[in-house]
C-alpha positions as CSV (number, residue, x, y, z in Angstrom):
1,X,2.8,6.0,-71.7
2,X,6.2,5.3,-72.9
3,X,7.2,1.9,-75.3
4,X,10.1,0.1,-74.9
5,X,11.2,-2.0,-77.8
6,X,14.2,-4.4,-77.5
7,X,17.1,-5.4,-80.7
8,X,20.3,-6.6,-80.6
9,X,21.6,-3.7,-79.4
10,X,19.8,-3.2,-76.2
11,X,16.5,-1.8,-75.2
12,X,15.4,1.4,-76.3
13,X,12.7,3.8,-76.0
14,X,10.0,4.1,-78.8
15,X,9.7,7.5,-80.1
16,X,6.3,9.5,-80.7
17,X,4.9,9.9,-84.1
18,X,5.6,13.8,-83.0
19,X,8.7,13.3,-82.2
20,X,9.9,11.3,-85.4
21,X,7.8,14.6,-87.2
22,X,9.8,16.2,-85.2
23,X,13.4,15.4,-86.5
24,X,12.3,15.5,-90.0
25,X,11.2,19.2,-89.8
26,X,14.5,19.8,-89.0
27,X,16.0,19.0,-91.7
28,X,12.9,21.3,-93.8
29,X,13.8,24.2,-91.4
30,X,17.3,24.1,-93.5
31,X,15.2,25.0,-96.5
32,X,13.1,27.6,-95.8
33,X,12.9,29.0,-99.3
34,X,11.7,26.2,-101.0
35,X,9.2,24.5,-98.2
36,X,7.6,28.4,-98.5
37,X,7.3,27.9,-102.7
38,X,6.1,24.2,-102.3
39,X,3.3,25.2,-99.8
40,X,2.3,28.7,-101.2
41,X,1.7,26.9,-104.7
42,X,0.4,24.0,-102.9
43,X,-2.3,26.4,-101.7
44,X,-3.5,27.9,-104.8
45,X,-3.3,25.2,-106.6
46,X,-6.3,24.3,-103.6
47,X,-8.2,27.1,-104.3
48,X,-8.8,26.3,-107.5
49,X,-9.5,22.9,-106.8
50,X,-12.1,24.3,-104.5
51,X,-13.8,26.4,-107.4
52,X,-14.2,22.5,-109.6
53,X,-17.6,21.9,-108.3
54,X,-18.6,25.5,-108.6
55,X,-17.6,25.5,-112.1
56,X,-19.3,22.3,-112.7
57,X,-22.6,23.9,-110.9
58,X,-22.3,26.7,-113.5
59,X,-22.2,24.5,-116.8
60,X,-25.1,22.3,-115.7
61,X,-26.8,25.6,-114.5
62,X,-25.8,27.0,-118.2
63,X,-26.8,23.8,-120.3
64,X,-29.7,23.1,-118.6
65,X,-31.5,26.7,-120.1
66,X,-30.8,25.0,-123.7
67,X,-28.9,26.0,-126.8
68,X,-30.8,29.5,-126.0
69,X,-28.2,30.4,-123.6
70,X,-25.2,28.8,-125.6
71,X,-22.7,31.6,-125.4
72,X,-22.9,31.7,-121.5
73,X,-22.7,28.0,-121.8
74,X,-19.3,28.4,-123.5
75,X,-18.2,30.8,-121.3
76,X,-19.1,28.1,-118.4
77,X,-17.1,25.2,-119.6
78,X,-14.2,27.6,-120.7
79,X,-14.1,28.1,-116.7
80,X,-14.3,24.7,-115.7
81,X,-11.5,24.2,-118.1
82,X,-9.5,26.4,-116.7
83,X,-10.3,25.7,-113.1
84,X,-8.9,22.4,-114.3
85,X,-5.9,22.5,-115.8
86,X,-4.9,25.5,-113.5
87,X,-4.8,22.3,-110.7
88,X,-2.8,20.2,-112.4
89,X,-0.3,23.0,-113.6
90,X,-0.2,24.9,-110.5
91,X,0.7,21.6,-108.5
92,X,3.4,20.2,-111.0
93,X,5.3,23.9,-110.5
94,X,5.0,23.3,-106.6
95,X,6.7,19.8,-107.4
96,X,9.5,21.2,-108.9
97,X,10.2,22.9,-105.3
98,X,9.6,19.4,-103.8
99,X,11.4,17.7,-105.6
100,X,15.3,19.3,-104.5
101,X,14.0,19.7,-100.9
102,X,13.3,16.0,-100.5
103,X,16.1,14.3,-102.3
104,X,18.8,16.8,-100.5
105,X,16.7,15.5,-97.2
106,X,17.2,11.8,-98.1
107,X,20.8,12.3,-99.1
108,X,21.4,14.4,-95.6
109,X,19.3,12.1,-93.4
110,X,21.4,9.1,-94.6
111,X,24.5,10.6,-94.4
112,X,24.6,12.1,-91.0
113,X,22.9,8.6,-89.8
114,X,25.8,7.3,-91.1
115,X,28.0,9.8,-89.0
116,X,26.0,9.3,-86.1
117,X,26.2,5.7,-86.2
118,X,30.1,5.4,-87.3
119,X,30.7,7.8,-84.1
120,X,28.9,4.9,-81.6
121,X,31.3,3.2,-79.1
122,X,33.0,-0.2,-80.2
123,X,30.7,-2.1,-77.4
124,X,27.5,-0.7,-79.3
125,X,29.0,-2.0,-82.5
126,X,29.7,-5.2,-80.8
127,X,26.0,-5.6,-79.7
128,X,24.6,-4.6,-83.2
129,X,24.2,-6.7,-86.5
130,X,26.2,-4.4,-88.9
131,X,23.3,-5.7,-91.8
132,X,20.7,-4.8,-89.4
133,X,22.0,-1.0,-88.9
134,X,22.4,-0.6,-92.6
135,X,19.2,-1.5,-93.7
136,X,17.9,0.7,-91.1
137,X,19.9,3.8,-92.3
138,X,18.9,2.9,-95.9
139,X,15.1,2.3,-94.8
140,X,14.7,5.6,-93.3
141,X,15.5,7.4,-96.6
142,X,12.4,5.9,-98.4
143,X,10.6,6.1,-94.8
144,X,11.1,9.8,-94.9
145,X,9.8,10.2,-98.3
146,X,6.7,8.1,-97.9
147,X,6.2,10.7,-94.8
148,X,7.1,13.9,-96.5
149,X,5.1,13.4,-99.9
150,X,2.1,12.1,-97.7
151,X,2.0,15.0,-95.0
152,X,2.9,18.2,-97.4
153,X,1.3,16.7,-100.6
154,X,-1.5,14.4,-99.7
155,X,-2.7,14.5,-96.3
156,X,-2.3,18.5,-95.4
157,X,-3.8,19.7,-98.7
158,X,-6.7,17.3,-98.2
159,X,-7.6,18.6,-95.1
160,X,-7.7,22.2,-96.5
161,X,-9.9,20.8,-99.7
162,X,-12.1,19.0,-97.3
163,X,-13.2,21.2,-95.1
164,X,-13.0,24.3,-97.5
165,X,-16.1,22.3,-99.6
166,X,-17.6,21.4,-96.4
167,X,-17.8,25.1,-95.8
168,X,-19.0,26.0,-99.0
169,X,-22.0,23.5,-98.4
170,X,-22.5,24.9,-94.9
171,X,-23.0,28.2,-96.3
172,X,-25.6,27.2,-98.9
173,X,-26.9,24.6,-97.3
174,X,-26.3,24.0,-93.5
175,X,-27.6,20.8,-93.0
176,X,-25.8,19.2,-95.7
177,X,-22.5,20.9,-94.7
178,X,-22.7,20.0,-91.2
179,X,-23.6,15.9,-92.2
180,X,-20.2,16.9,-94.3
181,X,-18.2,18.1,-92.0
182,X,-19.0,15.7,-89.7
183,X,-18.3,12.6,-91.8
184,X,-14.8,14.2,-92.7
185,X,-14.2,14.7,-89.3
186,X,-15.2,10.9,-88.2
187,X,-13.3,9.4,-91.1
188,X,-9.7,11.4,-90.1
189,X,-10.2,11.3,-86.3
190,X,-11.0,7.5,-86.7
191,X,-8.8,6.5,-89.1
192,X,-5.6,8.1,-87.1
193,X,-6.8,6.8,-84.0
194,X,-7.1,3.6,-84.9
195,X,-3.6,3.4,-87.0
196,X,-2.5,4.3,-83.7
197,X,-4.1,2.2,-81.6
198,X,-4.6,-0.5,-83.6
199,X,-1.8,-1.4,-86.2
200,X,0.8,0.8,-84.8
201,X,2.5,-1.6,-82.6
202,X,2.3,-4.3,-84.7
203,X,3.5,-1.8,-87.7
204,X,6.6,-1.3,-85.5
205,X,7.2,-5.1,-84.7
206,X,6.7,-5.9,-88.5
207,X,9.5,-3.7,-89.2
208,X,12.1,-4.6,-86.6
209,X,12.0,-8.0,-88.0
210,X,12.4,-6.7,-91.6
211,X,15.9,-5.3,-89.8
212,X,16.5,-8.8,-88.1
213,X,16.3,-10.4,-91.9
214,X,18.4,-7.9,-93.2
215,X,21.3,-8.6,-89.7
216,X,20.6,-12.7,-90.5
217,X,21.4,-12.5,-94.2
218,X,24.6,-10.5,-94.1
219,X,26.2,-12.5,-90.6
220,X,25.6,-15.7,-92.9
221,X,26.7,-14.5,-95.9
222,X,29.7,-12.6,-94.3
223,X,30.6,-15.8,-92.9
224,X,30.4,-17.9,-96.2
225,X,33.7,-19.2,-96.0
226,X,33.1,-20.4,-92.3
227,X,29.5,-21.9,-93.7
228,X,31.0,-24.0,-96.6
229,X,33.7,-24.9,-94.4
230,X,31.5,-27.3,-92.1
231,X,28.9,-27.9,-94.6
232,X,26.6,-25.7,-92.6
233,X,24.5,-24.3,-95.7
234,X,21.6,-26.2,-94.6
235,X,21.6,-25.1,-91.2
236,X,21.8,-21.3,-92.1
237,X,19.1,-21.9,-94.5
238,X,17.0,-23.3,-91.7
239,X,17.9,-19.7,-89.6
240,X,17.1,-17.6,-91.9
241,X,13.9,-19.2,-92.7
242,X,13.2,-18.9,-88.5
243,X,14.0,-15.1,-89.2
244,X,11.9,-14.5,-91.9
245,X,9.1,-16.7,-89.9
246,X,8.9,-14.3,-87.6
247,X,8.5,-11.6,-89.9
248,X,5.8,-13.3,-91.9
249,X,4.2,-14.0,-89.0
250,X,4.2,-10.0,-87.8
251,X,3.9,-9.1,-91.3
252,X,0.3,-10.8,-92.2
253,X,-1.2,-9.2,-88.9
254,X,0.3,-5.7,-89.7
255,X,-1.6,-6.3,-93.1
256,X,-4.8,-7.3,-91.8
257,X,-5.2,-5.0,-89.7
258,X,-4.8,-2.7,-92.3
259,X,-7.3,-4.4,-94.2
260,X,-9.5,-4.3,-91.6
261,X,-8.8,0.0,-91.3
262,X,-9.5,-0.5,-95.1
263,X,-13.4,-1.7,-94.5
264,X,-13.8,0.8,-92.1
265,X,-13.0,3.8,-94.1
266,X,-15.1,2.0,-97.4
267,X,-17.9,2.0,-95.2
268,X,-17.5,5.8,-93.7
269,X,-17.3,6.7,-97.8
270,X,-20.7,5.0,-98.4
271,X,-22.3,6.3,-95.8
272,X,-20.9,10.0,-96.8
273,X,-22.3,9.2,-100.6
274,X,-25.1,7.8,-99.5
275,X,-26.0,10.9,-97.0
276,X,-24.8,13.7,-99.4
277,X,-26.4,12.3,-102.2
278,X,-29.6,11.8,-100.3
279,X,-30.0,15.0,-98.8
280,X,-30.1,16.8,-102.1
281,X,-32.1,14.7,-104.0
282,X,-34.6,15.5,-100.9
283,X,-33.7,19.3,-101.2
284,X,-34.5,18.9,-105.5
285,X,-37.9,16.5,-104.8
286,X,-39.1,20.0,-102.7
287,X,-38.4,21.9,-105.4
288,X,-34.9,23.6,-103.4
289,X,-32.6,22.3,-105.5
290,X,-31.5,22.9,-109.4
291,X,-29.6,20.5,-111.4
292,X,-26.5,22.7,-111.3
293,X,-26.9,22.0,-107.3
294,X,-26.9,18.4,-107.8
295,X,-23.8,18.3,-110.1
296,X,-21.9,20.6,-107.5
297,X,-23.0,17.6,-105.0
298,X,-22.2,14.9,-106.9
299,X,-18.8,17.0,-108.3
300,X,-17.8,18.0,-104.4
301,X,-18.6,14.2,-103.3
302,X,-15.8,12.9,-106.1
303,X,-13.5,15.5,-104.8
304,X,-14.2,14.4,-101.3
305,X,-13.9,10.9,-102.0
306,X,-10.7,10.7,-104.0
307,X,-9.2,12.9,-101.3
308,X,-10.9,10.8,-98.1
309,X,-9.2,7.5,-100.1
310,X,-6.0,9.1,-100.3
311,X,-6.2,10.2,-97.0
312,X,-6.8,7.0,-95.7
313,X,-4.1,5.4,-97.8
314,X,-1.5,8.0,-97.1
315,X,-2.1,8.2,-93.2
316,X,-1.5,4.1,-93.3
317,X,1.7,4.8,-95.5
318,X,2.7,7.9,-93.6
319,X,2.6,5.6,-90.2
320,X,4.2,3.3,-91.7
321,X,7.2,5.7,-93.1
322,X,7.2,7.2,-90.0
323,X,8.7,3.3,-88.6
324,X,10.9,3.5,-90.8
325,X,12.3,6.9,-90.1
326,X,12.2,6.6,-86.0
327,X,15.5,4.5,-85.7
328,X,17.7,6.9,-87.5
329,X,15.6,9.7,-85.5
330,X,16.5,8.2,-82.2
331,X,20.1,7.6,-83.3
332,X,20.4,11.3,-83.4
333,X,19.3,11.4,-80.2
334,X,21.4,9.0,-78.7
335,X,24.6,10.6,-77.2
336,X,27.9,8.6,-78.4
337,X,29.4,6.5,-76.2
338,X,32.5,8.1,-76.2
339,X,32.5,11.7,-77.3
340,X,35.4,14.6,-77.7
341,X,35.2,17.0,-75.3
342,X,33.6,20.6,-76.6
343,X,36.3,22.6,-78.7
344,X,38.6,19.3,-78.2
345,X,41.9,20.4,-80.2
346,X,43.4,17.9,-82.7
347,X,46.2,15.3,-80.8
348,X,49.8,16.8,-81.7
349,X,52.1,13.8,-82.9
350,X,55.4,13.5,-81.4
351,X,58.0,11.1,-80.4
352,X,55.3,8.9,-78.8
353,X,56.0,8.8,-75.1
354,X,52.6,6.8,-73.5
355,X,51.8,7.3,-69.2
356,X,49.0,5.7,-67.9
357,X,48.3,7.0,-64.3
358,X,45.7,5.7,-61.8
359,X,44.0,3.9,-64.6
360,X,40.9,2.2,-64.0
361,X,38.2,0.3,-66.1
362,X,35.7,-1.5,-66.1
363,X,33.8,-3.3,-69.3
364,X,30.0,-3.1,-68.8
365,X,29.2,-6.7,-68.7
366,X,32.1,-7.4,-66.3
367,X,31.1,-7.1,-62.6
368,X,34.3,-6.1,-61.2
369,X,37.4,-4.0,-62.9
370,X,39.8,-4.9,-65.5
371,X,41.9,-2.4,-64.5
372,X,42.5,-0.7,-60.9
373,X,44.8,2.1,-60.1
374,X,46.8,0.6,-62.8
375,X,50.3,2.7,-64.1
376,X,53.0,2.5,-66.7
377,X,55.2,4.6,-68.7
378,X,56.4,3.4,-71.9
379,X,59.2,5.7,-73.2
380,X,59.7,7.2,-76.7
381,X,60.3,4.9,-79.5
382,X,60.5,1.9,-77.1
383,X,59.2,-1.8,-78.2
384,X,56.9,-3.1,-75.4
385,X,55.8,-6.4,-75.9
386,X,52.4,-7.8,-74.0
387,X,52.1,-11.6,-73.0
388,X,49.9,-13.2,-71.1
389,X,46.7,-15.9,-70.6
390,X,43.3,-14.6,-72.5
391,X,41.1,-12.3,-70.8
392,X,44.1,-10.8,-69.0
393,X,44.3,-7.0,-70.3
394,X,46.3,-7.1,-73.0
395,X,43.7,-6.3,-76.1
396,X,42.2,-3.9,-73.5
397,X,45.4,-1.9,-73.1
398,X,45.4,-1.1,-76.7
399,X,42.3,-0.1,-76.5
400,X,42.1,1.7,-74.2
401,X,45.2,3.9,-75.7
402,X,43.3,4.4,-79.0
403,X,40.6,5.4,-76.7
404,X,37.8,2.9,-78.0
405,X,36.1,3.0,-74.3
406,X,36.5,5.9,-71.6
407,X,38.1,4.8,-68.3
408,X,36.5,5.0,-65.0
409,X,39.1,6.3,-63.5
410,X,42.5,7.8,-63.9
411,X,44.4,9.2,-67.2
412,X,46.0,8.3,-70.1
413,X,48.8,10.8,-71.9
414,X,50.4,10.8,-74.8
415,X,53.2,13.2,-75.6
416,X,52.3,15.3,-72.5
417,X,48.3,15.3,-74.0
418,X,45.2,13.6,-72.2
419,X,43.9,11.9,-75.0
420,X,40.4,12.4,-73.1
421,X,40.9,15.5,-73.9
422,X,42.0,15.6,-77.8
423,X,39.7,14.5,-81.3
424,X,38.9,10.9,-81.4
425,X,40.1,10.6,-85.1
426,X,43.4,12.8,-85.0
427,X,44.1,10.3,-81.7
428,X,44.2,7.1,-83.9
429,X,45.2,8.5,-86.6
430,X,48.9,9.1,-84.5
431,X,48.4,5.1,-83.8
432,X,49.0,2.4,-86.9
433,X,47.8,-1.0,-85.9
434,X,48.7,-4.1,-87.9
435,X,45.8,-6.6,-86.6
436,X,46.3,-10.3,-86.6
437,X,43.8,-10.8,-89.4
438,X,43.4,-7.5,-91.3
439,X,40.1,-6.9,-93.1
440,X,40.7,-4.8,-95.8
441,X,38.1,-2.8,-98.3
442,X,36.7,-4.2,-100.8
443,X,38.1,-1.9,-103.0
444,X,41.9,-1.6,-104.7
445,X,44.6,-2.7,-103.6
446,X,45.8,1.0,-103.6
447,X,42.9,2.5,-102.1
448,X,43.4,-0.2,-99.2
449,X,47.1,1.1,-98.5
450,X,46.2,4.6,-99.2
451,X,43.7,4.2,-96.4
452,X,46.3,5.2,-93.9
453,X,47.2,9.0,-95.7
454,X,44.1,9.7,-98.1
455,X,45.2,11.5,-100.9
456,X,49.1,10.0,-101.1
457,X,50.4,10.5,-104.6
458,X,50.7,6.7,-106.7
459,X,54.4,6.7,-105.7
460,X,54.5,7.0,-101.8
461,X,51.8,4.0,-102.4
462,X,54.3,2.2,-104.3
463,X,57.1,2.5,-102.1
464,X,55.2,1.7,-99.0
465,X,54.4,-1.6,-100.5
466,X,57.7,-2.4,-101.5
467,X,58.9,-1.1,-97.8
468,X,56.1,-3.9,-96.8
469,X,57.4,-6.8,-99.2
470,X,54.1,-6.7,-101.1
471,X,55.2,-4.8,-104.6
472,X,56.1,-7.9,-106.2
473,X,53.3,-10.0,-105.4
474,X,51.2,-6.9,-106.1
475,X,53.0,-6.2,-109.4
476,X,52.3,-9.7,-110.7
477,X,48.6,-9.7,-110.4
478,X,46.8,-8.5,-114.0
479,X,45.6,-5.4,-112.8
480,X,48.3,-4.6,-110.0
481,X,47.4,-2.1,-108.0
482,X,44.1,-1.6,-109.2
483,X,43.0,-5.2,-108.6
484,X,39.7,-5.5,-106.4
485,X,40.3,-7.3,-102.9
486,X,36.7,-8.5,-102.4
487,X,34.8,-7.9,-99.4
488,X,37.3,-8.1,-96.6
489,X,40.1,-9.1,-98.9
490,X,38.9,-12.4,-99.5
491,X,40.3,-12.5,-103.0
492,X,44.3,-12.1,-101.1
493,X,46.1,-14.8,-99.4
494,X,46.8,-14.4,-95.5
495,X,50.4,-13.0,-95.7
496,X,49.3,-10.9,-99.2
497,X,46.8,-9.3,-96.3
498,X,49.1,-9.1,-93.9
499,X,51.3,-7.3,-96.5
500,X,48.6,-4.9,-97.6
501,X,48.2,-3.8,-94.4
502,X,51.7,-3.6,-93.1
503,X,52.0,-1.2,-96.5
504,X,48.9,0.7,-94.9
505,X,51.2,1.3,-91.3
506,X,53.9,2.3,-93.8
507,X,52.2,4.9,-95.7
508,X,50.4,6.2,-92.4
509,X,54.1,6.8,-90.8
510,X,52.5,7.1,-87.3
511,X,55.2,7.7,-83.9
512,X,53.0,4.8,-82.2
513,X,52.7,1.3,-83.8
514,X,50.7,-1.6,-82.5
515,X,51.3,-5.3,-83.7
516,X,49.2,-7.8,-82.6
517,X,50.9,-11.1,-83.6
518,X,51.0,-10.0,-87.5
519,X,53.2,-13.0,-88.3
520,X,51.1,-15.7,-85.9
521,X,49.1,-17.5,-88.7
522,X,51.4,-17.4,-91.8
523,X,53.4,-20.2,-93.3
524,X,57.3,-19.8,-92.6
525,X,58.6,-18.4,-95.8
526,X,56.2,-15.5,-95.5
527,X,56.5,-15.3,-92.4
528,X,60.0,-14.2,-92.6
529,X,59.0,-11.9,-95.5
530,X,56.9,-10.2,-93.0
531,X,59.0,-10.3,-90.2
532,X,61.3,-8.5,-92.0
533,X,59.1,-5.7,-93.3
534,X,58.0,-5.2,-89.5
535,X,61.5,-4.9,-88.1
536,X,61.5,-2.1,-91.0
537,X,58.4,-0.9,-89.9
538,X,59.3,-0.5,-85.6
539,X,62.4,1.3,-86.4
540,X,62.2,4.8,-84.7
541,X,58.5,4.3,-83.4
542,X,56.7,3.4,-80.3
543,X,56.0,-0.1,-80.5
544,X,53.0,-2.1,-78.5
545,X,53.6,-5.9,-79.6
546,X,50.8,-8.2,-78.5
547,X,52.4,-11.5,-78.0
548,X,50.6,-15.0,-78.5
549,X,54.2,-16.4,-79.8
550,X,57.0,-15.7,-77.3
551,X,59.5,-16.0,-80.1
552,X,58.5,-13.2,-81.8
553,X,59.3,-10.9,-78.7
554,X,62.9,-11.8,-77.9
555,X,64.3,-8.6,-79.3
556,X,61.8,-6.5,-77.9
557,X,62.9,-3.6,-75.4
558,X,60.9,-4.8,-72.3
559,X,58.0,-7.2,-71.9
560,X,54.9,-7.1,-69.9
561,X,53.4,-10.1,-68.0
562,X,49.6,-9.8,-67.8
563,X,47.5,-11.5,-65.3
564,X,43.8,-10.4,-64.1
565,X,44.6,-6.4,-65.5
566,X,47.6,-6.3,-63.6
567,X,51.7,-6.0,-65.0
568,X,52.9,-9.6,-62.8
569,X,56.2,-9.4,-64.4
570,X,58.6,-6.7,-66.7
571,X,62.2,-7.3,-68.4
572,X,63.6,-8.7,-71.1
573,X,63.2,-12.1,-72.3
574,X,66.7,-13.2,-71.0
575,X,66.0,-11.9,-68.3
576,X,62.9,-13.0,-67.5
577,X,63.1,-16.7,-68.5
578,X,66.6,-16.7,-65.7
579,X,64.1,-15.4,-63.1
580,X,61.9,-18.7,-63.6
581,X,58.6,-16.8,-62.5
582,X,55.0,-16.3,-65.0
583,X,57.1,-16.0,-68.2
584,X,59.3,-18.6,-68.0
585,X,56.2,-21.2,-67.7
586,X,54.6,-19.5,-70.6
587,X,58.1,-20.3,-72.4
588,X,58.0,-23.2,-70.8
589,X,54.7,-24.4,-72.6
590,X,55.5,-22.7,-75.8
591,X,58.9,-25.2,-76.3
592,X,56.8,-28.3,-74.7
593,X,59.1,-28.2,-72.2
């Protein structure tokens, strides 16, 4: 029967223990060469752990005929020796196999989670504690190696060692093997049922609220400067503390009951002592049993029972890895939300000409369409400037050119090309956008501007800034432009932002610009400062100016009324404000009129 589980994001389908097994063995299918090494040596090195209680038979066997037989005494230990160390060295080589093959796993399964994740549709980012995501992605790397080291090194050898001795005992003595057999067989087939059945569930639960923590701690601490600003420290405190309520809460059950899988096994591993033990010390009281046979009993039990305990702890662990792993395992099997199209061939840049025909969209929430049969042209290297109420279309037109959300209907093209049908990242790469509050890296200052060209040599970085009136303010910090930002550029002023990221538009030299009000919460000296760099910055490019400020628009080449997804209005500001319609009562309430 199928599990549902729900998170911030939505509902989802649980994935199978097989399935989550699944995913990882494709990543070991990658490395063929060294899974074969780790599990060839893996299984000699159980042979030979199989021959311990037969050596150990062989030296009691061997001292118990006295000093008489002392050579062949030697000779017995010498093999028991051997046996010995020929585990432990034989294993450690196998390790060295293991070892590459897991750590190039972990780095892989984090980075294409990553991928997978960063390639997600703006809505599922929207819906999804960033915090939460990353501890998931950095969760499932441990996860996997909890699984990997308990399946391939634990829990697969142990079966092998387990029933090979019962086997041995079967053939020597049938009743005791059998009673062996069977116990090894109860204490597996119980112990994974019951994870299953039992603590499963709750595992899960346990962990999505170790996520939740991880999405409450960095949406408060993301949002210090909001906290501190209305003395709200107190009140976050009192979230969290909800959050991690609810974990303790799912957390002390998920341990219990592992406690209580924990008595179980104990008991199974007294009564396999007790009957083992038992048996042949009935077998020796008839006179059917030698010494040497009681030491390979008692040798084979201590094999048994380290490997039973581990098997116990490392099906618990592996379970619980195995929660760990499934959200980055059904990321990879979640489609994006908005793909390229098979073979899709990088956009080709040119003078920046946008059409939208028949467009029509719909946001999922919404109940009826944003946009219907909606169509524009906006001509090569004109300024288009967008006004309107919020909620009307105008964010969403922008949008939907960078092609953050598929339409329902209709087409967009730019220069000539159906950006449906072009890579995502050469699409927005064509298109600079200067938001109204950028949120830089928290890296350098140069890395930040260099984030529109990768690679652009120290001066193309330098004389973007000054193009962006942000050299000198960047020249008089003390480590220029290698000065940290902070996280989101906290350590910069509003119009040094606003500067940075104008610089960023600059270097990127794309044919389509987009400015959403990038001077509307600045003081008036830098506001000019900016102004000016952006009046730099439109020349000879396609320009999409989202309005809150009419003022800022007076110059522009045509301007778009919004209302309800529809255009209620088009001309120039001069022209518009004579005609006395939608825009001249937005200008109207901008001047208090």
């Amino acid at each position: 029967m199928e599990q549902y589980e729900d998170d911030e994001a939505g509902r989802h389908r649980v994935l199978s223990n097989s399935q989550v097994l699944a995913f990882i063995g494709g990543y070991w299918r990658r490395r063929r060469a060294l899974l074969a090494a780790t599990v060839v040596l893996t299984l000699i090195s159980i042979a030979c752990e199989m021959l311990v209680p037969q050596a150990a038979k062989a030296l009691v066997d061997a001292a118990v005929d006295g000093p008489a037989r002392a050579a062949a005494t030697w000779r017995a230990w010498g093999f028991y020796v051997v046996v010995g160390l020929s585990v432990g060295l034989i294993r450690n080589l196998a390790m060295r196999f293991w070892n590459p093959l897991s750590v190039r796993t972990m780095q892989e399964m984090t980075n294409e989670g990553f991928r997978r994740v960063q390639g997600f549709s703006a809505d599922w980012h929207a819906d999804t504690f960033a915090g939460a995501t990353v501890r998931r992605l950095s969760r499932a790397m441990w996860g996997y190696d909890v699984v990997a080291d308990s399946v391939v090194i634990w829990i697969g050898p142990a079966l092998l060692i387990l029933v090979g001795l019962s086997a041995q005992m079967i053939l020597r003595w049938p009743l005791i093997g059998a009673f062996s057999l069977a116990m090894v067989a109860l204490y597996i087939g119980s112990t994974v049922a019951i994870t299953n059945l039992y603590v499963r569930r709750i595992n899960m639960r346990a962990v999505a609220m170790d996520s939740r923590i991880g999405g409450a701690l960095a949406d408060s601490l993301g949002s210090n400067p909001t906290v501190k600003a209305f003395g709200a420290e107190a009140r976050e405190a009192a979230r969290v503390d909800r959050v991690t309520e609810d974990w303790r809460a799912a957390t002390i059950v998920n341990w219990n009951r592992y406690t209580d899988v924990w008595l179980l096994q104990n008991l199974m591993l007294s009564l396999l002592q007790a009957g083992l033990t038992g048996l042949l010390v009935l077998r020796w009281s008839q006179g059917r049993a030698s010494a040497g046979d009681v030491a390979f009993v008692i040798t084979t039990y201590g094999v048994m029972h380290g490997y039973l305990r581990n098997m116990g702890d490392n099906i618990r662990m592996a379970q619980r890895g195995l929660a760990d792993v499934e959200d980055v395992a059904r990321y990879a099997r979640t489609e994006p939300q908005v793909a390229d199209a098979p073979g899709a061939p990088d956009f080709r840049p040119g003078p920046g000409e946008i059409v939208l025909e028949d467009v029509t969209f719909r946001y999922k929430a919404a109940a009826a369409p944003l946009y219907e049969h909606f169509d524009l042209r906006i001509a090569p290297r004109e300024r288009l400037a967008l006004v309107g109420p919020t909620g009307s279309g105008k964010s969403t037109f922008v949008k939907l050119t960078q092609r953050l959300y598929d339409l329902g209907g209709g087409r967009i093209l730019i220069d000539g090309q159906d950006i449906a049908g072009v890579t995502q990242g050469s699409l927005r790469r064509a298109i600079a956008v200067v938001p109204q509050d950028p949120a830089l890296f928290h890296r350098t200052i140069a890395e930040n501007i260099a984030y529109g060209r990768p690679g652009a040599p120290h001066d193309d970085i330098v004389r973007a800034a000054r193009r962006a009136r942000a050299h000198d303010f960047i020249t008089a910090l003390p480590k220029g432009y290698d000065t940290l930002v902070g996280e989101r550029g906290v350590k910069l002023s509003g119009g040094e932002r606003q500067r940075v990221a104008l610089a960023r538009a600059f270097l990127a030299d794309a044919p389509v610009l987009v400015l959403d009000e990038a001077t509307s919460s600045l003081d008036v000296e830098t506001e000019v400062q900016v102004q000016a760099a952006t009046e730099d910055l439109m020349a000879g490019r396609t320009t999409i100016i989202i309005a809150h400020r009419l003022s800022t628009i007076r110059s522009a080449d045509r301007i778009l009324v919004f209302e309800g997804g529809r255009v209620v209005e088009q001309g120039r500001h001069g022209d518009l404000v004579a005609a006395g319609g939608a825009y001249a009562r937005l200008h109207a309430v901008t001047l208090g009129i």
